[in-house]
N, C-alpha and C positions, 0 to 999 in steps of 0.2 A: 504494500500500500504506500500510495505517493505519501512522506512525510507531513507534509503541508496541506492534505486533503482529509487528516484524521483527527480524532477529536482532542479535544485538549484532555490532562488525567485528570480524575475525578476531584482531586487536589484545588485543582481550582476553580470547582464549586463550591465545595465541600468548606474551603476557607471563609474566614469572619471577611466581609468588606476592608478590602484593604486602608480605606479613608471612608470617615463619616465623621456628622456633627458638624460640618462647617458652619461655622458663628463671626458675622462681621464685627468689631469693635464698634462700641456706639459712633463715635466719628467714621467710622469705614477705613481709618487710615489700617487697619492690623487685620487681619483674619486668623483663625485658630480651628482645628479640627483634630481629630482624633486618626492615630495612625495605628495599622495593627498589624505584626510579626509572630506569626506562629499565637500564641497566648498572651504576648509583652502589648501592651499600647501603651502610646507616646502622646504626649501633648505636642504639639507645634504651632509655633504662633509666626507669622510670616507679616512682614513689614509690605504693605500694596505696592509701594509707589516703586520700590527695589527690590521686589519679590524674594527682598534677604529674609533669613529667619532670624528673630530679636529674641527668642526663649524656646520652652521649653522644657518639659518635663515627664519621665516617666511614670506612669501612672501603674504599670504593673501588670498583673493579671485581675486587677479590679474591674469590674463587670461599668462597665459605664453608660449611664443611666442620660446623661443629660450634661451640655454647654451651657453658661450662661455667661458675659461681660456684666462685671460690675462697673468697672469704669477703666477708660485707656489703660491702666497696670495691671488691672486684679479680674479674674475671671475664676467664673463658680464650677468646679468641676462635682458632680452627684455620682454615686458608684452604690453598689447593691453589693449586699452576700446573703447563701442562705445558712441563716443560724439558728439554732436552738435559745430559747430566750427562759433560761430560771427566773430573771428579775421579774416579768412579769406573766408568769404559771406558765409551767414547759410544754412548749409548744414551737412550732417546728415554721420560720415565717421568711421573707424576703427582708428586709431590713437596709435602709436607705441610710445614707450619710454623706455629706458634704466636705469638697474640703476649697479652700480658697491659696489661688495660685497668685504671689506677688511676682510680679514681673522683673521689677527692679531689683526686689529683694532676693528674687532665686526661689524663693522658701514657701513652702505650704502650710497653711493653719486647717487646724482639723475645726468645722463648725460643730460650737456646741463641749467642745472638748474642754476639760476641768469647771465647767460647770454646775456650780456647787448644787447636788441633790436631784437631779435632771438625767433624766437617762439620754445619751447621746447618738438619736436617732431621731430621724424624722418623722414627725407625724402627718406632715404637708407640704407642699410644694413650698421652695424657697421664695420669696418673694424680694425683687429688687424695686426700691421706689427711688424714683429719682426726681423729685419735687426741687423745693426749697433747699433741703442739703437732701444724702445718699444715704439710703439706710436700708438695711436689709432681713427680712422676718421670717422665722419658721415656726410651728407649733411644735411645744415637745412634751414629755410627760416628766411629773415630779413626783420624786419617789414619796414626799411628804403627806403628800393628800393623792390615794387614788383616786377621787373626781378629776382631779386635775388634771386637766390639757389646755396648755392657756398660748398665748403667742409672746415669743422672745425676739426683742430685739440683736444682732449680732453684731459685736463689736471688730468690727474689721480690722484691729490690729491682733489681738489675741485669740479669737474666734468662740472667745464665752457668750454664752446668753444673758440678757437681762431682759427681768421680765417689761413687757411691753403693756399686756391687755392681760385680765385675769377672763376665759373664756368656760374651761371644765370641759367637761366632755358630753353634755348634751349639746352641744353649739355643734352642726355638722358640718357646715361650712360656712365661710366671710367673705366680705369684698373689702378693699382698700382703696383705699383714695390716693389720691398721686403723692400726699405728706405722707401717707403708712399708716391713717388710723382707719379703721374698720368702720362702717356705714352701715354698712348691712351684715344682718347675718342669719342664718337657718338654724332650727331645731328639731331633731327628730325622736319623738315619743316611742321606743320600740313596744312596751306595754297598749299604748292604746294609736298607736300605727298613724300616727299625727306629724305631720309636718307642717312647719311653721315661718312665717317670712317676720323679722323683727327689723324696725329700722331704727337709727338714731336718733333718741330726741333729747336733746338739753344731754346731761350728761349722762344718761343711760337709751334703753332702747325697748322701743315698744312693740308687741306682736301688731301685726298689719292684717295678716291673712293667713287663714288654715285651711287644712285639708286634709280627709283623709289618705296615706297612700299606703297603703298593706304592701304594694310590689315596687313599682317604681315611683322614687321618691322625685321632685321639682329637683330641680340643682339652682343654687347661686353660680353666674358666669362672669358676670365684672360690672365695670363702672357704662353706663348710659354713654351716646353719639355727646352732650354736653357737660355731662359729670353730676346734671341734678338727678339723676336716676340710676337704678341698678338696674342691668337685663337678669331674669328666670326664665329658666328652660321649665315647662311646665305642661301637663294637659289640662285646657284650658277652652274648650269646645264651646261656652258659652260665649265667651267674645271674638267667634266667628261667625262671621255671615252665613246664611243658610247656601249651601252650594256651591262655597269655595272651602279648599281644600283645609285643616285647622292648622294655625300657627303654632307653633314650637316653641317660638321665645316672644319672648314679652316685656316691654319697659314699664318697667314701676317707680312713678316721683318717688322721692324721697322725703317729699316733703310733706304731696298730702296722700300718698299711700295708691291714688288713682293706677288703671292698668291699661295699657295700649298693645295692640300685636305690631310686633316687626315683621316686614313683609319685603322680601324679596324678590328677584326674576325669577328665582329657584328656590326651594326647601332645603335652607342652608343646615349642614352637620355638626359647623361650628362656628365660633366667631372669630375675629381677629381683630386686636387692642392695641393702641400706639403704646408707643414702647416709654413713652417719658412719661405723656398725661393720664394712660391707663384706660384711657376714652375709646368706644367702640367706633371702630373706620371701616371694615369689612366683613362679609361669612365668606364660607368656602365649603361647599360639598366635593364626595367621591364618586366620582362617576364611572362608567365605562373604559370612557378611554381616558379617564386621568382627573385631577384635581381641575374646578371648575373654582371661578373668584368674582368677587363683586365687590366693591371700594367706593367708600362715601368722602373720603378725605381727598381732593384735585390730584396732590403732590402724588400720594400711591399708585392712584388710576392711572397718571401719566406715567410713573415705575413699568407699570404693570403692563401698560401700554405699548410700550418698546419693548418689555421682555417675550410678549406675543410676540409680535413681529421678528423678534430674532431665533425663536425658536417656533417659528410657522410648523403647524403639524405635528409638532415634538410631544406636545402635553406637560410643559415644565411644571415644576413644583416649585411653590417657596417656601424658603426654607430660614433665612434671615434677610434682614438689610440694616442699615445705618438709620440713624437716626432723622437727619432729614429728607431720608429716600430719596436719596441721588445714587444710592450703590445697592445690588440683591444680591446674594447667593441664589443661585436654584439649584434642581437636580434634573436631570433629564432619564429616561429609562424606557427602551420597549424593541421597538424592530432597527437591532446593528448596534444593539446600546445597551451594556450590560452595564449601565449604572454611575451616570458621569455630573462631576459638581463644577460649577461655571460662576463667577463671576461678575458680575453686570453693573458697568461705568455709563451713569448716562453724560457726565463732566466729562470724560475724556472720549465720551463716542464708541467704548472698545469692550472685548470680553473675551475675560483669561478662562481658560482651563484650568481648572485646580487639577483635577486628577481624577481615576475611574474606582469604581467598588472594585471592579472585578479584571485588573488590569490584563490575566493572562490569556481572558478570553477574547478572541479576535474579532472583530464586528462580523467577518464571512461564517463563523462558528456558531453564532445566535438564531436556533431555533425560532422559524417564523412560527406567530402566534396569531390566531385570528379569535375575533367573536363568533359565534354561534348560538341558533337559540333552537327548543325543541319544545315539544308539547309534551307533556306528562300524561300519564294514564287517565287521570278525568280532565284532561284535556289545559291545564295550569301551562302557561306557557315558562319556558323554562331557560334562562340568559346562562352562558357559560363560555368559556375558552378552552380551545384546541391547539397545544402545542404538537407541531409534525418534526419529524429529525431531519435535519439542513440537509440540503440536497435532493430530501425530495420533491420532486416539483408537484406529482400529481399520487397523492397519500391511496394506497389502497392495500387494504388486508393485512393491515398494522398490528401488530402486538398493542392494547390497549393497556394504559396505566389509568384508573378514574381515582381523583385526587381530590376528596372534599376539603373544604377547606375547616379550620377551628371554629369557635366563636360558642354555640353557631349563629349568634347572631351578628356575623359581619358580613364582606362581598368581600372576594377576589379579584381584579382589574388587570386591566391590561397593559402590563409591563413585563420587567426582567422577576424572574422565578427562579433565583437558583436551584431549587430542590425542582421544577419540571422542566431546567433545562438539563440539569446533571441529565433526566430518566431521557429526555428525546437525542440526548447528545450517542448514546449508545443503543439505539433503534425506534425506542416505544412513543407510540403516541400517545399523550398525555391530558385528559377530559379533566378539567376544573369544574364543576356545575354551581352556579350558585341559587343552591338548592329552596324551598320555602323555607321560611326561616330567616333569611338571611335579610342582610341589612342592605339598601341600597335601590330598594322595589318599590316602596311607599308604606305607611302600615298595615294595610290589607295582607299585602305581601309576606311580610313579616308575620301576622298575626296568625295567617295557615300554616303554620311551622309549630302551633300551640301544640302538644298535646300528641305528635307526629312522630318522636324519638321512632326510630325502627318502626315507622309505618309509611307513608307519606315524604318524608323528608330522605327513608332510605332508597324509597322506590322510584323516587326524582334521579336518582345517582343511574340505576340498571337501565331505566328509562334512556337515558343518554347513550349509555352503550350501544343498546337498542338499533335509536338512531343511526348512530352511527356504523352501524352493522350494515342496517337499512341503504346507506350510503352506500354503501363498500368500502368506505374507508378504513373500518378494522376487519378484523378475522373474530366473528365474535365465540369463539373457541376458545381465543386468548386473550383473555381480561382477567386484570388482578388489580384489586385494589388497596391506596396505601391513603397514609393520612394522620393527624397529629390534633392529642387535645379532641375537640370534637370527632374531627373526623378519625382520631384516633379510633372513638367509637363506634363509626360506622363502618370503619375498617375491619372491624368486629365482628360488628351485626349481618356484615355481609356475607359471610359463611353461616351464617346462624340464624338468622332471621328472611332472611333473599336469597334463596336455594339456588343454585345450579348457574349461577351467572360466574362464581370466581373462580380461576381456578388458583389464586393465593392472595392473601393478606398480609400486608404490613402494617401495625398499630403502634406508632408512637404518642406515648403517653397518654392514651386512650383509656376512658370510662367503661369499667368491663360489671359491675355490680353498682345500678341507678337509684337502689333502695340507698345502699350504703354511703353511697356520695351525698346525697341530700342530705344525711344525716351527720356525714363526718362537718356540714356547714353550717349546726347547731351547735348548741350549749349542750355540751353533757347528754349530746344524740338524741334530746328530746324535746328540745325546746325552741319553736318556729319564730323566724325574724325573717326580715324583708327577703334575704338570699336563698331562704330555703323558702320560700315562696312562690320568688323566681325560678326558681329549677323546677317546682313541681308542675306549675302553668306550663311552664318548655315540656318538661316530661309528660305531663300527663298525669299527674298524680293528684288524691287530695286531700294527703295528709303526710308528716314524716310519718316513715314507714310503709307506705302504702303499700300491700305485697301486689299488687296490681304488677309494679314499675319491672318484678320478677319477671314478668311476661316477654320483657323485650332485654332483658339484661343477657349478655351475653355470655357471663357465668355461670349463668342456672341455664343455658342453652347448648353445653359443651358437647351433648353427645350427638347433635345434631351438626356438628361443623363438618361440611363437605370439602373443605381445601384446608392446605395446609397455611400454618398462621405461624409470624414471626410478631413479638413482640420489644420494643423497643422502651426502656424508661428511664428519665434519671433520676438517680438517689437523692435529689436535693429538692426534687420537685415538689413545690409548696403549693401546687394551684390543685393538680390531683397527683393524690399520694399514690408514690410505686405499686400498694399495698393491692392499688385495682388489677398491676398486671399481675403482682405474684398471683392474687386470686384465680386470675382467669387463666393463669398458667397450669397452676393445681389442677383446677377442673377439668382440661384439657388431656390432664397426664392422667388421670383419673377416671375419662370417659376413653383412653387408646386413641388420641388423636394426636396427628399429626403437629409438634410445635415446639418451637427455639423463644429463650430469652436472652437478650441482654440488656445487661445492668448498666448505665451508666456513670463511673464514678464522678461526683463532683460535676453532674450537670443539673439544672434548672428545668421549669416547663420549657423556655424558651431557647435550650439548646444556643447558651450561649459563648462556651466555652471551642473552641477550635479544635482540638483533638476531640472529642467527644462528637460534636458535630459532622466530624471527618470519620468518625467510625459508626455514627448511624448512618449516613449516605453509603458508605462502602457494604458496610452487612444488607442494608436494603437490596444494593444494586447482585448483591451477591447468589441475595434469596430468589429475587425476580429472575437472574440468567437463568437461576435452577429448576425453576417452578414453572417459568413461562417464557423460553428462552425465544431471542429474535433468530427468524429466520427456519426457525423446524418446524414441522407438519405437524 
């Protein structure tokens, strides 16, 4: 085989993004992003105007969570680990911490660190305000009083807290105002399933508005388009107009509690706040082919305006900019583009290349990826992507890979995939469906996913193959499905619950026993609050315990699994515990079926460790040659 016609090793998929986090300095003059070597990541901060590098810092094999600029010297690095926590009652969590990088000074301060009586973890997003003077706030817990969870001020030369606001821990969430005091805030009653909008009046703060919400609770989002109000994300039906569609967020004065809908061109997913005043300037949804944006502020529109225009057809993302939006970071990612960070000067007219995720892969290498949509059994029409393996030009009688995605309430779009372009790079065609359930459809859409686990939401997935059998485009003889977290589960389900379609499974970190999961999301397996609410509405259940959820759990389903199943988990994982795959591993061995585990040491749900991530892709790719090899009858 011609050298230069084969594929790249699996190595450079299987790797973390070689660069990510690109962060402009408030003036634009610096940039900083995060660089990764095997497990080591580096801080590097790069001067614009002379693309020299001015600092710099190893950051380790710290899981890194999030960039922020404090101001032109000091920039806020966030990192995770997952620990076991005695301080408060052992249990097994992700754990956030901060640490602040002086530029000048070389040196990093841990936030929070010698903090008298204060455990030195985050309970919330860091907050940088940059008003009158600079200061910057997190919530933390004090060993003194367990109610306590109040907001600390951090003193930017030592990185101690001092207390700011005494809040406790009924306060669910706040907003701040561009000085750093809190405006608003939320409360949620888990006993009597009440959420609450408080605002400030005189020196304390008064309830405005209740509700009940047993599952999904309103969210505070920020400060209002002029700062005399706060936006909530809220369901809020009665202040829509009969026959338009209902708004999602909602501006509430501040002053006399009144509510108005925000209304946009689109049904934005989120908002976006200038970076000094704190003031709301745009939303931005997920769409199909990429991030969609809308901007109330001239200066950004005009940003935003050119960043169009220079990336016609690309689907850029943003990602930061400067302070008076003269300068943006974007990302660019999809067909010849495995994941590239750009620059954008509208002062000087120009746009740097910073660098790729995924430099070893060659644009000619990138699996083309198209939409697709199909109809489902009662006829749900059904939005998804098809990656085919490069070269070929007209796909037929493919080895099928079907690849749901997690969530399950999110969507999968249309970009770079390392994990389906690794599977198309070595023959298989690759079906993403995004299935009912998922996010991205409208809530109808979503809300047919209720109650679906291993019914509806599984048979949306066979359904596609179906199609695609229909097609010609696969061999529907060979279909194996793989999948992580949700689709962990239906990677599952699909030997055990959707007979005759696989002929192998791969479940990474997948939900193998639905009774158990809900309940391991209580107090002491017995006691119902908002999340286990939420899962049982998704499942189908309706109550903890419900032995109903038995019916589609693919534990209690072992002796019925007709292909062979790899299971995939890591030890650290805090989101679902390994404990689902040993379960369903047991089972497996216990009904004579076919099935391999591995253990992953020192990985996450989110496989974010580089050796661990490189030995789930290789064991997958290993299982699939074996099970359902390209190119055999």
């Amino acid at each position: 085989m011609d050298r230069s016609s084969a594929p790249p090793p699996l190595a450079a998929y299987g790797a973390l993004p070689s660069l990510e986090m690109a962060q402009l300095s408030p003036t634009g003059r610096r940039l900083a992003f995060i660089t990764v070597n095997g497990e080591e990541r580096t801080l590097v901060l790069l001067d614009m105007a002379s693309k020299a590098q001015v600092g710099g810092a190893g950051v380790g094999e710290a899981k890194v969570r999030d960039l922020e600029w404090i101001d032109e010297g000091r920039i806020l690095i966030t990192t995770s680990k997952t620990e076991t926590v005695p301080e408060l009652g052992i249990f097994t969590a992700e754990l956030f911490t901060s640490q602040i990088y002086d530029i000048e000074k070389g040196r990093i301060i841990e936030v929070l660190k010698d903090t008298r009586r204060v455990f030195p973890v985050l309970f919330s997003p860091v907050t940088v305000s940059r008003g009158s003077t600079l200061k910057v706030f997190v919530r933390a817990y004090s060993f003194d009083n367990p109610e306590r969870l109040d907001l600390f001020r951090i003193n930017l030369q030592s990185g101690r807290g001092e207390l700011a606001e005494v809040m406790g821990r009924a306060v669910s969430d706040y907003v701040l105002d561009a000085e750093g005091e809190s405006v608003a805030r939320s409360e949620y009653d888990e006993r009597s399933r009440t959420w609450s909008l408080l605002l400030r009046f005189g020196g304390g703060f008064r309830s405005v508005w209740k509700t009940e919400a047993p599952i999904e609770t309103p969210q505070l989002i920020g400060l209002g388009m002029t700062g005399a109000s706060v936006i909530v994300k809220a369901d809020r039906p009665d202040l829509s107009p009969p026959g338009r569609e209902p708004a999602k967020f909602f501006d509430v004065n501040l002053e006399t509690g009144a509510w108005r809908a925000l209304r946009f061109d689109f049904q934005p997913e989120g908002l976006i706040f200038h970076p000094i005043n704190r003031r709301l300037i745009g939303a931005t949804e997920l769409t199909d082919e990429g991030r969609r944006y809308a901007f109330t502020d001239p200066a950004v529109s005009a940003l935003w305006a050119q960043v169009q225009q220079a990336f016609n057809g690309r689907s850029p993302a943003l990602v930061s900019w400067s302070e008076d939006f003269r300068k943006a970071v974007v990302t660019t990612a999809g067909a010849r583009d495995a994941g590239t960070y750009y620059v954008v000067d509208l002062d000087r007219g120009g746009i740097v290349r910073v660098g790729g995720a995924y430099e070893d892969i060659r644009p000619d290498q990138i699996a083309p990826v198209r939409p697709i949509e199909y109809a489902a059994a009662d006829g749900l029409i059904i939005h998804g992507y098809l990656t085919t393996p490069p070269g070929v030009a007209e796909p037929k009688d493919l080895p099928l890979v079907v690849m749901p995605h997690g969530g399950p309430a999110a969507h999968d779009i249309l970009t770079f995939d390392y994990w389906a372009q690794a599977l198309a790079s070595r023959g298989y065609a690759v079906l993403q469906p995004n299935f009912r359930g998922s996010t991205g459809y409208g809530d109808a859409f979503l809300e047919a996913g209720y109650g679906e686990w291993g019914r509806k939401m599984q048979t949306d997935l066979s359904d596609g193959a179906r199609y695609l059998a229909d097609q010609g485009v696969i061999d529907p003889n060979k279909v194996c499905i793989v999948g992580a977290s949700y689709g962990g589960y239906a990677a599952l389900a699909g030997p055990t619950l959707d007979l005759g379609v696989y002929k192998c499974a791969v479940a990474v970190a997948g939900v193998s026993d639905l009774r158990r999961m809900v309940a391991d999301q209580s107090v002491e397996r017995r006691q119902e609050n908002a999340t286990t609410r939420y899962w049982n509405r998704f499942m189908g259940a309706d109550r903890i315990g419900d032995r109903s959820l038995d019916e589609r759990s693919p534990a209690f389903l072992a002796n019925r699994a007709d292909a062979p199943i790899l299971l995939i988990h890591g030890r650290d994982d805090s989101v679902v515990p390994i404990e689902q795959s040993r379960i369903m591993v047991a089972a497996l061995r216990r009904a004579g079926k076919p099935v391999e585990f591995v253990e992953l040491q020192g990985e996450d749900h989110w496989l974010s460790r580089a050796d661990t991530r490189m030995q789930m892709l290789r064991e997958t790719m290993r299982f699939l040659e074996a099970n359902n090899p390209v190119g055999a009858n």
